[in-house]
N, C-alpha and C positions, 0 to 999 in steps of 0.2 A: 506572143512570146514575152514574159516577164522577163524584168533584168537579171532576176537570176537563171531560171533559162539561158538568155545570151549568152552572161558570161560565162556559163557550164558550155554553151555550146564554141564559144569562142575558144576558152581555155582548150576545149578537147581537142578543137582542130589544131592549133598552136605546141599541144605536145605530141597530137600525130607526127608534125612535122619535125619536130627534137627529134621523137625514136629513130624514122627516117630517115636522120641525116646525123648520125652521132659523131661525125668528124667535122659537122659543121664549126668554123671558126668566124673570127671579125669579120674577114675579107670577104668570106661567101656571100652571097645575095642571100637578104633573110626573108623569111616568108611575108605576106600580106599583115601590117601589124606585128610586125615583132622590134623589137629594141636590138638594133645594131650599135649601142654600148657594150652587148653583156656579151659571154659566150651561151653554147648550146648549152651548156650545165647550168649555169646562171639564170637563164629564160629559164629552162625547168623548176626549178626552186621558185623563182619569184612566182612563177602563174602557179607552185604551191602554197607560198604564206599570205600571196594575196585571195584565195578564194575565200567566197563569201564564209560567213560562222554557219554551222550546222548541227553545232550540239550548245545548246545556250545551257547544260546543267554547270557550267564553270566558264571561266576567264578564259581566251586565247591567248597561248603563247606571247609575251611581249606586250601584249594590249593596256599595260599597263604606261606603258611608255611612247606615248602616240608620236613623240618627234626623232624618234631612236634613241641614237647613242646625241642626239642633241637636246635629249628633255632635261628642263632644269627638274632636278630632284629633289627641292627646297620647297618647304612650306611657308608662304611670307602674308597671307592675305591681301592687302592692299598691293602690296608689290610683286602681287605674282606672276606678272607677267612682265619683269622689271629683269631680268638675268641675262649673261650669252647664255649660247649654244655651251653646253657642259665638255665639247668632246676638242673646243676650239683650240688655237695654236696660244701662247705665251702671245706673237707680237698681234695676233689678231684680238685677242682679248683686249689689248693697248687701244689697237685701232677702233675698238667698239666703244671702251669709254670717250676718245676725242669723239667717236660720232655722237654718243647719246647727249656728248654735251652742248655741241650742233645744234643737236633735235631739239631740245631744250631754249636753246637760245633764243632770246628777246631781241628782232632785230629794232634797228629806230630808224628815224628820217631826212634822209639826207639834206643839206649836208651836217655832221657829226661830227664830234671830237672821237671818238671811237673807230673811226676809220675802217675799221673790219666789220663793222656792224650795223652802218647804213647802207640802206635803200630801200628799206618799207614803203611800202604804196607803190604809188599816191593813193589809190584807195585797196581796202584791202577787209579780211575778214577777221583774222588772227595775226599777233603780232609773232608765233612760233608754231611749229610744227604741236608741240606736245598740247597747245591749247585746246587741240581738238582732240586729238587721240592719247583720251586720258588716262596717266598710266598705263600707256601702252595698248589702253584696250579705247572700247568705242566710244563716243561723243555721247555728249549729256544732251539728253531729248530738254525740248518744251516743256514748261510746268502746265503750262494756258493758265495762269497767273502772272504774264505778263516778264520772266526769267525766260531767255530763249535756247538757254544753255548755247550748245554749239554747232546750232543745226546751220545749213545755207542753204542758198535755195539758187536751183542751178535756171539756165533759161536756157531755152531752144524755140528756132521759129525754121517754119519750111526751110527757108535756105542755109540755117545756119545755128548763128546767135543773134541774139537779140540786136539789132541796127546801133540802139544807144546804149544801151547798157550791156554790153558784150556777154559772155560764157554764163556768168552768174554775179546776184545783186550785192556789192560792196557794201559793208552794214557801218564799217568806219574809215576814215578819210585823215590824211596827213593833217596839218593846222595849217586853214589858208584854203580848203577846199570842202564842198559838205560831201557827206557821207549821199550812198545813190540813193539810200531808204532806210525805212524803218520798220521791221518786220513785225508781225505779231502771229502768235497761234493760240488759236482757239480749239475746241475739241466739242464735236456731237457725239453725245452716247447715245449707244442701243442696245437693246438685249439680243444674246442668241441663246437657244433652246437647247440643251445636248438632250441625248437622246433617254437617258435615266431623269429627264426633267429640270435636270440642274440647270439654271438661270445664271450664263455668264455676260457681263458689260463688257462690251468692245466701244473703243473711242475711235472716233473717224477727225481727221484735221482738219481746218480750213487755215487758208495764208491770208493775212491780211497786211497789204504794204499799205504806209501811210509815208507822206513826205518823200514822193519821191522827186530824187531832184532836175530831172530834165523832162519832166512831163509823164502821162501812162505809158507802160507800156506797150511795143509795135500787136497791131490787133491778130495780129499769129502768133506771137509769142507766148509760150507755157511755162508755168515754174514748176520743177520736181525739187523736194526735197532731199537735203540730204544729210545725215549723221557719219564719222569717220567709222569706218570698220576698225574692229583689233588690228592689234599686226604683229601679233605673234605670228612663229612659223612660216612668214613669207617666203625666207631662203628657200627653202623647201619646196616651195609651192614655184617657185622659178627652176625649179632641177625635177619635175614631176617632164617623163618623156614626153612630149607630142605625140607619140603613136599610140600611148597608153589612152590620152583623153580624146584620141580619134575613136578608140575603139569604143568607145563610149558613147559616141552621138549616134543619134536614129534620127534625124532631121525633119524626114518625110514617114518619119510614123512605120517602120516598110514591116515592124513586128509586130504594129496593131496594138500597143499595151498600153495606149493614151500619152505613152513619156517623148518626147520629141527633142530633145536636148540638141542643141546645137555650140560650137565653137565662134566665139564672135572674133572676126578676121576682122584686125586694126591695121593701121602704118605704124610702120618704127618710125619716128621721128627724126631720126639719125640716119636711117639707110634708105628710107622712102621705100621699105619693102611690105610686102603684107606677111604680121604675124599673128600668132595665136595669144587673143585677151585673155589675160588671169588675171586681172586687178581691179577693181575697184565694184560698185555695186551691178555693172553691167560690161564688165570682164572688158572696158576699155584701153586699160594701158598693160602690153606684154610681160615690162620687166619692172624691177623695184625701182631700178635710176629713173626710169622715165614717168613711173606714177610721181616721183619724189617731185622731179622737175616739174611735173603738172601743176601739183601740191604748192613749190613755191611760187609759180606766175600767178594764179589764180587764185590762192587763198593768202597768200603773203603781199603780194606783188613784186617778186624779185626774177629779175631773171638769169635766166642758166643757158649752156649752149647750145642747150636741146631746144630752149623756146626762147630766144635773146631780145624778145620786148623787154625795154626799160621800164614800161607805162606800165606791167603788168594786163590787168583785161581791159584798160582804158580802151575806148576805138577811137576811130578819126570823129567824130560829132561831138567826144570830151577833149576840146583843146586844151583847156589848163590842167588836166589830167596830164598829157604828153608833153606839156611846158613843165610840168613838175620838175624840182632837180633830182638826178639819180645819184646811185651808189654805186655804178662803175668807175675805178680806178688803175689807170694806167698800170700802174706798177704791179697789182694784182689781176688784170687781163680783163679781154671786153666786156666782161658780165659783171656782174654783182655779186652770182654766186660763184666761185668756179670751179673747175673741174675738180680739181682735188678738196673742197668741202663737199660738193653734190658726190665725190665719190665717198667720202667717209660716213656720210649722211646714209648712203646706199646699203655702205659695210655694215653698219649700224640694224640698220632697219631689217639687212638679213641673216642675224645672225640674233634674234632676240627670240629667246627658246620658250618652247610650248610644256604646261605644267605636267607636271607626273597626273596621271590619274588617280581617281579616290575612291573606295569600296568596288573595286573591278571583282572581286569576289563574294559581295554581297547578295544574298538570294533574292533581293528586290529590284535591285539593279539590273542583275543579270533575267529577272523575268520582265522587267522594262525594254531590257534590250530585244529579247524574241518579240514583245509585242510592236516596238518599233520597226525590226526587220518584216514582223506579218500583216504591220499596214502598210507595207510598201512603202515604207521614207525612204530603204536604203537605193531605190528608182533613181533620186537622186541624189542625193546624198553616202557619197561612193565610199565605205568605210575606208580602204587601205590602196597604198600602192608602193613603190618602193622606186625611191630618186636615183636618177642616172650616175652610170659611174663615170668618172675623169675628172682630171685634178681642178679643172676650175670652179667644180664645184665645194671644193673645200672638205668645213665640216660637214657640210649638207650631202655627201657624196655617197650613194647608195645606201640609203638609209628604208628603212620599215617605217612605215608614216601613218598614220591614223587620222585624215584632218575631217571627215566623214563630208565632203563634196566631190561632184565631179566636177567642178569649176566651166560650166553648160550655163547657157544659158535656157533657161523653160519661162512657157506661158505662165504666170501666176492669177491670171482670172483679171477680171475688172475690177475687184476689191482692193487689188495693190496696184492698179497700173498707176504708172506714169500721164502728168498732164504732157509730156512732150512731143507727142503730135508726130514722132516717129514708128518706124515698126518696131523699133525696141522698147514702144511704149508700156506690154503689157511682160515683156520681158526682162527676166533675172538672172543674176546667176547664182547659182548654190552658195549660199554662202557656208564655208567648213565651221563646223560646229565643235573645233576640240578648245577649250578653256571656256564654252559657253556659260559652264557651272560655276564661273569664278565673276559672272558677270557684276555680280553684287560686290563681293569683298574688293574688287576694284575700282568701280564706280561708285559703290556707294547706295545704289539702288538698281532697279533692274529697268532696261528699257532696250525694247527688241526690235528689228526690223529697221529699213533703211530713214525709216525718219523718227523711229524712238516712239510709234505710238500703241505698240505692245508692253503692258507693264510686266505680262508675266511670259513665261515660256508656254503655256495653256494658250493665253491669249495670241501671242506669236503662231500657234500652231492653227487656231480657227481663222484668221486671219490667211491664210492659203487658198486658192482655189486653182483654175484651170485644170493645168496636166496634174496638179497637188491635190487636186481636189478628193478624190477617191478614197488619200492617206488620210486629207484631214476628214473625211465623214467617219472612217473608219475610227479615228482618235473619239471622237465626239459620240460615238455610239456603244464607243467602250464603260462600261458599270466603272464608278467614281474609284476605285481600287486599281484596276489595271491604268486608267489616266496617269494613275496618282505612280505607279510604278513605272510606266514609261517617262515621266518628269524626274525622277528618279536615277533614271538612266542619263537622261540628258544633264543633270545634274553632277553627276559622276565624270563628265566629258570635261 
């Protein structure tokens, strides 16, 4: 059964049960997979404007506007993924600038005459959030001339993390201690064949640490790379139902259509409960606050009350790492960071809106788009769904969304796995594909995929295999017209 299949057959059952029951309300018990935010009129509509597209000769209603009534509708190039959410409140817009200037911010090293601004380190990768996620959108790959732009490179070993150098390798270090190493990337090219003959180069990476400062690495230990994802449209992506992206997984294959998508069940760090991953490259962290706080232990080295190491990823075998001096301050409470900056940080990061789209009416576009829907990307890559309603969701609160993921994790073949030596080795998650087309006017150049070594969206797309595999032969077998029209498509996102 195809994903569309499913969701024909899921939708069907799901309005069965609306006719059925037309007095259904909140309080009633809702069916298998239904959203007990909405009413029985409300389910109806929504499992109407999210059904798949079926006539590609035009635009879908609203497809123009993939974050709803949150899409900035400004055209800025560089800065286009720099705006709120269009539909936000007067004091939330307030609250967005003190965060963005957070995000922004240059912390330094304790101790400091700026008082509000120490506790960097002791070792650490960026001195600010924004270093990484440029412009709001993804980190700057490797040249393999020796510029590393802002990639890190995470470690994992059976039990854990790495014995001495904890989570991931600290590339710079306060004054008074060395840095854990010195990365380098290198890049092997090879050619692939498409099927009209065309001769594309894909570059493969190799990591190379030099200098590292407490000896090699533990002999289980693996490094994965890693580039910041965008972060537009997060809000959003934290207010997408739970039962919506249940309906979604096939874990054990049970439809036979090769898509296997699964939900990666994490801990809140705060409630020690298991929730459902939407963040990061392998859908580890549930909510925006707690990717944030991750973001600052590990790549800043600051702590927050979600992770209140001082030392950041120091462990106990870096003692003058944890003799460091910190930046908690009584008068400001036990952290470095607290509560109320990691909350503005949070407000910030979810409310920074997703661009209008561009040529949604273009006859190339729109014949890009059927051929994307007819090689099966949208398997994973879930076009639409529409955010929960209630007021803690804000502006984000039932909105029509476009981010084209179902935030799943799938096999992506050995081509992209991970060295981490876990079962999420060979696994990803979708990453949403809406401002992909801006990927340039904001970075500056194009670099795809979780460690930046697709230059183009072509190359991004031969670079798939496993459960992808099938979409990407289907792309590659496509005559240089219709590629060239389905990039087009993705272009327009």
């Amino acid at each position: 059964m195809s994903i569309r299949q499913r969701v024909k057959w899921r939708d069907a059952f799901l309005l069965t049960m609306v006719a059925a029951a037309p007095a259904l309300c909140l309080a009633a018990a809702p069916a298998f997979g239904e959203r007990v935010d909405l009413s029985a009129a409300e389910r109806k509509r929504v499992l109407a404007v999210t059904a798949p597209a079926d006539d590609f000769s035009k635009a879908e209603r609203y497809e123009a506007m993939p974050g709803g009534a949150t899409t900035a509708r400004k055209s800025a190039g560089r800065q286009a993924f720099s705006f709120p959410a269009s539909n936000i409140s007067s004091g939330g817009r307030e609250s967005f600038v003190l965060g963005e200037a957070l995000f922004g911010k240059l912390w330094v090293s304790s101790p400091a005459s700026t008082r509000a601004s120490d506790g960097l380190g002791p070792l650490f990768n960026a001195r600010a959030c924004s270093s990484c996620h440029i412009r709001n959108g993804r980190g700057l790959a490797p040249d393999g001339e020796g510029n590393e732009g802002s990639l890190v490179l995470a470690l994992s070993a059976a039990n854990g993390v790495d014995p001495v150098y904890g989570a991931q390798l600290q590339t710079r270090a306060v004054q008074g201690l060395q840095a854990e190493a010195v990365t380098r990337t290198v890049y092997e090219a090879f050619p692939v064949r498409l099927g009209d003959g065309t001769v594309v180069t894909l570059r493969r990476p190799v990591y190379l640490l030099e200098n590292l400062a407490h000896g090699p690495l533990g002999r289980q230990t693996r490094v994965s790379p890693r580039l910041a994802p965008p972060i537009i449209g997060l809000g959003l992506v934290e207010q997408i139902a739970l039962s919506d992206l249940q309906n979604l997984e096939d874990p054990l294959d049970i439809d036979n259509d090769g898509i296997s998508g699964r939900i990666n069940w994490v801990v809140d760090p705060q409630t020690g409960k298991k929730v459902a991953g939407r963040y990061g490259w392998k859908a580890s962290r549930h909510s925006i606050r707690a990717q944030s706080a991750a973001a600052f232990l590990t790549d800043i080295g600051l702590s927050t009350t979600l992770f209140p190491a001082h030392g950041g990823d120091c462990t106990s075998l870096q003692p003058d790492c944890l003799a460091a001096p910190h930046g908690a301050q009584s008068r400001l409470g036990p952290v470095e960071v607290s509560d109320t900056v990691l909350d503005m940080v949070t407000h910030y990061a979810g409310h920074i809106a997703v661009p209008k789209r561009r040529q949604v009416d273009d006859p190339r576009v729109l014949e890009g788009k059927a051929l994307f829907y007819g090689a099966g990307c949208v398997s994973c890559h879930q076009p639409k769904f529409v955010t929960r309603r209630g007021e803690e969701a804000g502006a984000n609160d039932f909105q029509l969304i476009w981010p084209y993921s179902d935030f799943l994790l799938h096999d992506m073949g050995d081509g992209l796995a991970d060295e981490c030596g876990t079962d999420l080795a060979r696994e990803w998650r979708t990453p949403p594909l809406w401002g992909i087309g801006l990927t340039e006017a904001v970075l500056g150049r194009e670099n795809y995929l979780h460690d930046g070594r697709a230059r183009t969206l072509q190359e991004a797309i031969l670079w798939h295999g496993g459960e992808a595999k099938a979409a990407r032969d289907a792309f590659a077998d496509m005559p240089e017209s219709q590629r060239d029209a389905l990039i087009a498509f993705l272009k327009s996102l």
